[in-house]
C-alpha positions as CSV (number, residue, x, y, z in Angstrom):
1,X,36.4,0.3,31.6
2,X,33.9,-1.9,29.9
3,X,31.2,-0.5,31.2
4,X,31.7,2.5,29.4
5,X,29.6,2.8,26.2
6,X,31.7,3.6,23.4
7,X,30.6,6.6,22.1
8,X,32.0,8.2,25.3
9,X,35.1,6.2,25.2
10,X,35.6,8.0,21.5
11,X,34.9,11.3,23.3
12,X,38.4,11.2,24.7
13,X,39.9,10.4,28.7
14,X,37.9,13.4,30.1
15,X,34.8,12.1,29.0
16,X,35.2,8.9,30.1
17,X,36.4,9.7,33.8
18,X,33.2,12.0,33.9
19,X,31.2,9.5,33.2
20,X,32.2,7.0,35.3
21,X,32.2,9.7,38.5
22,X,28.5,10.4,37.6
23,X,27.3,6.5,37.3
24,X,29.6,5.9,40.7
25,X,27.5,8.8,42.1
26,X,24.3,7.4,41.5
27,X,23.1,8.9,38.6
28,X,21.5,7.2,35.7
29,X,22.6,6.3,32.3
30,X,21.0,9.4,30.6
31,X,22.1,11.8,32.6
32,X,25.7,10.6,33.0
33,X,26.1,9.8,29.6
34,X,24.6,13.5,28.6
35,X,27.0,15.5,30.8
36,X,30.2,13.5,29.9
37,X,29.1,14.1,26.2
38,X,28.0,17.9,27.2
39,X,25.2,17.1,24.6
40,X,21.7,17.1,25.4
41,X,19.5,14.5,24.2
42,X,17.1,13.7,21.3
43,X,14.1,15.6,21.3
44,X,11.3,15.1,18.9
45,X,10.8,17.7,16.2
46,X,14.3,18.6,15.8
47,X,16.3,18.9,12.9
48,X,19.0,16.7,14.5
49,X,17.3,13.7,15.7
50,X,15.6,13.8,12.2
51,X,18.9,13.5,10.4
52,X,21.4,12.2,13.0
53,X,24.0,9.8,11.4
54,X,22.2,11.0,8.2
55,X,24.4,13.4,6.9
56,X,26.6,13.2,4.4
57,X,25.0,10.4,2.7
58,X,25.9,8.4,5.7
59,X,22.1,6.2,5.8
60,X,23.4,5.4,2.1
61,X,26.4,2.9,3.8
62,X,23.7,0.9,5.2
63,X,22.2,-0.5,2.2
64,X,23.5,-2.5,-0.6
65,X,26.3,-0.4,-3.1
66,X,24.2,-1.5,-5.8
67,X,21.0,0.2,-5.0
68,X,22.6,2.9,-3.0
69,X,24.2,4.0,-6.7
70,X,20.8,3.3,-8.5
71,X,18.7,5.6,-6.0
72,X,21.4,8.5,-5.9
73,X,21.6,7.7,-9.9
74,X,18.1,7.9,-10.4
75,X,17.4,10.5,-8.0
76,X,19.8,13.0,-9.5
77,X,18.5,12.1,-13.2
78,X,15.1,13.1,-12.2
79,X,17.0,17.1,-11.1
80,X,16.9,16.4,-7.1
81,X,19.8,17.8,-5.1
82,X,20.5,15.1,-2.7
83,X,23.2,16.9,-1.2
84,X,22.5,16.7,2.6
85,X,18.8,15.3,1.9
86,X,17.5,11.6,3.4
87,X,15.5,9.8,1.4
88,X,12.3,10.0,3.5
89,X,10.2,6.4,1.7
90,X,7.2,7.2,3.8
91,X,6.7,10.5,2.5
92,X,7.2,9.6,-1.1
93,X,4.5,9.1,-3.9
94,X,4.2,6.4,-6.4
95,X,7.5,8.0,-7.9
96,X,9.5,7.0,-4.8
97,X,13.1,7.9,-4.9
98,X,12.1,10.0,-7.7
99,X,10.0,12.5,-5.9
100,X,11.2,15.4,-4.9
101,X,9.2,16.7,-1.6
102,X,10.5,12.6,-0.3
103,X,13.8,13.7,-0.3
104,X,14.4,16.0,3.5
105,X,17.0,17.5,5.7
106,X,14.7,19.0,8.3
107,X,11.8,18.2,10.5
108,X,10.4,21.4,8.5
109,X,10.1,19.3,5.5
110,X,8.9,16.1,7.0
111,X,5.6,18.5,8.5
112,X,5.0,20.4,5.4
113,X,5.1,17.3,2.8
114,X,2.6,15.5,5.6
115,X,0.4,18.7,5.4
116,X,0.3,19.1,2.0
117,X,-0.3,15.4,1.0
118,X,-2.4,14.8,3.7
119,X,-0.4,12.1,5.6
120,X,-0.7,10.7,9.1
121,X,2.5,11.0,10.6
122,X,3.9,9.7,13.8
123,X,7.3,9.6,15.1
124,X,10.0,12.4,15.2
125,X,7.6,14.6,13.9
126,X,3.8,14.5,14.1
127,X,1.0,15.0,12.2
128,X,-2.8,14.0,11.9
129,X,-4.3,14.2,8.3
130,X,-7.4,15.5,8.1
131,X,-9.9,12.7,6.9
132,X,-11.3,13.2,3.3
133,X,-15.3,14.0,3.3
134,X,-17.2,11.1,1.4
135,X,-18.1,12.3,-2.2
136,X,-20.9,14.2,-2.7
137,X,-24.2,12.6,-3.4
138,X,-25.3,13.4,-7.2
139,X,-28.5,11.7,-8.4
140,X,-27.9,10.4,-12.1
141,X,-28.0,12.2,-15.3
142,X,-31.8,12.7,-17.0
143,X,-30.4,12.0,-20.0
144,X,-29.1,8.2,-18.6
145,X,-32.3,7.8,-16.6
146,X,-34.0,9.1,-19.7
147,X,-32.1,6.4,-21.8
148,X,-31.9,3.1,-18.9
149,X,-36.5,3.6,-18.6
150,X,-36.5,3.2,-22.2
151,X,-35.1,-0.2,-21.6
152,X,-36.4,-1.3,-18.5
153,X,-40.1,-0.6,-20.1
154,X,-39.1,-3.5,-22.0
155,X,-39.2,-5.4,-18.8
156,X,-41.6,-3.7,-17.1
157,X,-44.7,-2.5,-20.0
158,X,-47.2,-1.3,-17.6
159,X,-45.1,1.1,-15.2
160,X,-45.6,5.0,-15.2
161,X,-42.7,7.2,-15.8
162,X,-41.8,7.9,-12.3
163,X,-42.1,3.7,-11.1
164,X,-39.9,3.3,-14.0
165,X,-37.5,6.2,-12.5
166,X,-37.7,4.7,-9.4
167,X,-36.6,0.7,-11.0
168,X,-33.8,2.9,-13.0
169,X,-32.3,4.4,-9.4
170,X,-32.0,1.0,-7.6
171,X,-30.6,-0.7,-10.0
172,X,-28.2,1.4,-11.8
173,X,-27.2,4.1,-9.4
174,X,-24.7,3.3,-7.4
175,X,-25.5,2.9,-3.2
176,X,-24.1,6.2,-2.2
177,X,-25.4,8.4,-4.7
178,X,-29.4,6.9,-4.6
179,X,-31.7,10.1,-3.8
């Protein structure tokens, strides 16, 4: 039976004849390969197709044993549990393995670290951050303008006080905060 996958040839005999009755049937892939399994099938937002074949430190066989041993190393030296966590890089800060909220074992975590830290997130879980509003426009100090027309009436000897305020503002001021 080749054309069994074989993650229903490791379910055992029962699963495989079912699945090969369902497929001879007519059915599709999906369907036969979820009723042989009696497992539905990955839905976004769930815990488990967050941290399927994540487990256990299972995602950890996937990488090199070297840095597999620095990370869990590192990880645990800076106090995080691991324990059933998945090191979630996307989520991290400039602290990476290091920080704490990057380190998740639900789809619970993955939405509250994106909400908190503002984050777009789109996959298993999703969330839109909400875009930051530009800074506020503050005109500049009247002590600097106060200081910066005392030297541009070097320059400029025959300008009033307010021309010279005006020279002060275009050239110092930065573009967004000119008023």
């Amino acid at each position: 039976m080749q054309d069994v996958p074989e993650n229903i040839q490791r379910a055992g005999a029962q699963a495989t004849r079912m699945y090969a009755r369902l497929m001879a049937e007519g059915y599709g892939h999906r369907w036969a390969e979820m009723c042989s399994l009696q497992q539905p099938p990955g839905v976004k937002g769930t815990d488990r197709a967050v941290m399927q074949g994540r487990y256990a430190e299972q995602w950890l066989d996937e990488m090199p044993k070297d840095q597999a041993q620095r990370i869990t190393r590192e990880a645990r030296a800076a106090g995080i549990n691991i324990s059933g966590k998945y090191y979630c890089s996307g989520l991290a800060d400039k602290r990476a393995h290091c920080d704490p909220a990057a380190w998740i074992d639900s789809a619970a975590d993955i939405k509250k670290v994106a909400q908190v830290r503002n984050l777009n997130v789109r996959g298993i879980v999703e969330h839109q951050g909400v875009a930051e509003p530009p800074p506020a426009s503050k005109p500049l100090s009247d002590r600097l303008v106060r200081k910066l027309s005392a030297v541009e009436r070097k320059n400029h000897p025959g300008k009033s006080k307010g021309e010279l305020r005006e020279i002060v503002v275009d050239k110092y001021a930065p573009k967004w905060r000119r008023k």
